[in-house]
C-alpha positions in Angstrom: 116.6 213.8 252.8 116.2 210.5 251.2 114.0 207.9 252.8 113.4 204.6 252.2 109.4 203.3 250.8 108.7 200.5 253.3 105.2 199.9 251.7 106.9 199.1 248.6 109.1 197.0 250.2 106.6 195.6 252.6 103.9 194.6 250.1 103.5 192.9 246.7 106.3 191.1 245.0 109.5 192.2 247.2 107.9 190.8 250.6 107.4 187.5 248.8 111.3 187.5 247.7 112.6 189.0 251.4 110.4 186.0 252.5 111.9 183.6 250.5 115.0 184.8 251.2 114.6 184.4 254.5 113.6 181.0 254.2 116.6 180.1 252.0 118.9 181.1 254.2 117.2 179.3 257.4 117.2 175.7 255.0 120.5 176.2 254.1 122.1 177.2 257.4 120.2 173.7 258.5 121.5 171.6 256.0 125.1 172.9 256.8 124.6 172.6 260.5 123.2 168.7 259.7 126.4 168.4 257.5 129.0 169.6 259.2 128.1 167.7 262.7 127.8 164.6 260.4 131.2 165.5 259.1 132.6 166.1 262.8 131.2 163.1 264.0 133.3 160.7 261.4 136.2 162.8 261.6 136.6 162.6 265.1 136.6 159.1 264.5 138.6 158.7 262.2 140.8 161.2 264.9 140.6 159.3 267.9 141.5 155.9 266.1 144.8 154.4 266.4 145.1 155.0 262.4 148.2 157.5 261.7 146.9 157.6 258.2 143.3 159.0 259.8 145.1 161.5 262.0 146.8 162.9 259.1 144.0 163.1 257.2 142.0 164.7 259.7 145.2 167.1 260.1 145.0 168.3 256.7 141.2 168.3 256.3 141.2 170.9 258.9 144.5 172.4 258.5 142.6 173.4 254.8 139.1 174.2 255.9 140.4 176.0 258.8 142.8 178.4 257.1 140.6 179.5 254.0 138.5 182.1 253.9 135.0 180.8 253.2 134.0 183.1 250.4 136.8 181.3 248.7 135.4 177.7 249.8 131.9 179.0 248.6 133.0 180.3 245.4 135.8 177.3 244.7 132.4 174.4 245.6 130.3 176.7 243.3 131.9 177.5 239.8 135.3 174.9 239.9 133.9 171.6 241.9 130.6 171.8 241.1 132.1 171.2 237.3 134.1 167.8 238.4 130.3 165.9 239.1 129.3 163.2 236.9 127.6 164.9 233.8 124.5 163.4 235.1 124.0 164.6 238.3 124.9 168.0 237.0 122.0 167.3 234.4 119.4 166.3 237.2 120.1 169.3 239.1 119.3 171.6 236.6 116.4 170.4 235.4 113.1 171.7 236.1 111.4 170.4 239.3 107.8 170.8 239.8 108.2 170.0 244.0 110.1 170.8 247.3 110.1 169.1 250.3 110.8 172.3 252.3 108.2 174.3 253.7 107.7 178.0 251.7 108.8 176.6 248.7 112.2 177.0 248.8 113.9 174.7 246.1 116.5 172.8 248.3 117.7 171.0 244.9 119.9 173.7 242.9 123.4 173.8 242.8 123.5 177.1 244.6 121.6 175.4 247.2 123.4 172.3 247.1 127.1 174.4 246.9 126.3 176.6 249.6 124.7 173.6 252.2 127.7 172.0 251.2 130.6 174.4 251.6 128.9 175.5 255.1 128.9 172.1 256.4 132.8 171.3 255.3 133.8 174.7 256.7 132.0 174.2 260.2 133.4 170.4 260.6 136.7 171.3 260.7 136.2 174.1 263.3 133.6 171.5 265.4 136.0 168.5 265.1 139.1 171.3 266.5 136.9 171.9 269.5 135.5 168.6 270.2 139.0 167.1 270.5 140.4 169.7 272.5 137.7 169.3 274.9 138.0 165.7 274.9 141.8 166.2 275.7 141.2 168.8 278.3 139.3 165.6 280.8 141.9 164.5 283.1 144.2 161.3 282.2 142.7 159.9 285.6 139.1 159.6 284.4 140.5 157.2 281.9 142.5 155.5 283.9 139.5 154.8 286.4 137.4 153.6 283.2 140.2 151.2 282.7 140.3 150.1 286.1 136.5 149.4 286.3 136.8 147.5 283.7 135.1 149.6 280.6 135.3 148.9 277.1 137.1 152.1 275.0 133.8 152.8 273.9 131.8 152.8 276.6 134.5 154.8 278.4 134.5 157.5 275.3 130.3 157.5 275.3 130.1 157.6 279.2 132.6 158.9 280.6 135.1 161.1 277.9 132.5 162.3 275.5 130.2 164.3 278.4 132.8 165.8 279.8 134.6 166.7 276.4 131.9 168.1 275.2 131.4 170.4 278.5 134.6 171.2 278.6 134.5 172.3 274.9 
């Protein structure tokens, strides 16, 4: 029977990339989570306003991210988009940095990195702005209506009043 060495493994050279690793994954998970509430946050906006040209936009936006798989999104950010940036940026990116500003040395500036933060935090935002808004629309038409009648601005009624609850319900 075949068994695994977990001192090799374990020790040496292979710990310190199962580490690093480890740590990769936690930065980039964080940088998509950070995204992709950033993203929510201006596409509800943009949902909420009175704008039909923001609705639609927000419709698409998630009728896209929603409805692809997102080893497609990763791969399409990582070897077509990543392409499209300004020679540049591209240039920076793949130079040689001598410093991180994330803990156990995990370079947070590489365009796998960068592609994967990236495509996380589109992919969550449309799925977080989806069930944001259907909480929001799940609070009763009354507790607006008694907003209105105490005399509440619309954005003191969505911070106060529609926004907790949404966000319970949700």
């Amino acid at each position: 029977m075949l068994t695994l060495d977990w001192q090799g493994v374990l020790s040496g050279q292979p710990l310190q990339w199962v580490i690093s690793g480890f740590l990769t994954t936690l930065w980039v998970t964080l940088a998509g989570v950070l995204l992709s509430t950033l993203l929510a946050i201006i596409l509800l906006a943009l949902r909420l306003s009175g704008n039909a040209f923001g609705r639609r936009l927000v419709a698409a936006w998630v009728s896209l991210f929603r409805n692809t798989p997102l080893l497609v999104q990763l791969m399409f950010w990582y070897f077509a988009a990543w392409n499209f940036l300004p020679r540049d940026v591209i240039d920076f990116v793949n130079t040689d940095h001598f410093w991180s500003i994330l803990p156990g040395d995990v370079w947070w500036l590489t365009p796998e990195f960068l592609c994967s933060a990236w495509g996380l935090g589109v992919f969550t935002s449309a799925f977080l702005v989806e069930e944001i808004a259907s909480g929001l629309q799940a609070v009763s038409a009354g507790q607006r209506e008694a907003a209105v009648s105490q005399g509440f601005s619309a954005w003191t009624t969505l911070r106060h009043i529609l926004l907790p609850q949404g966000l319970a319900n949700a």
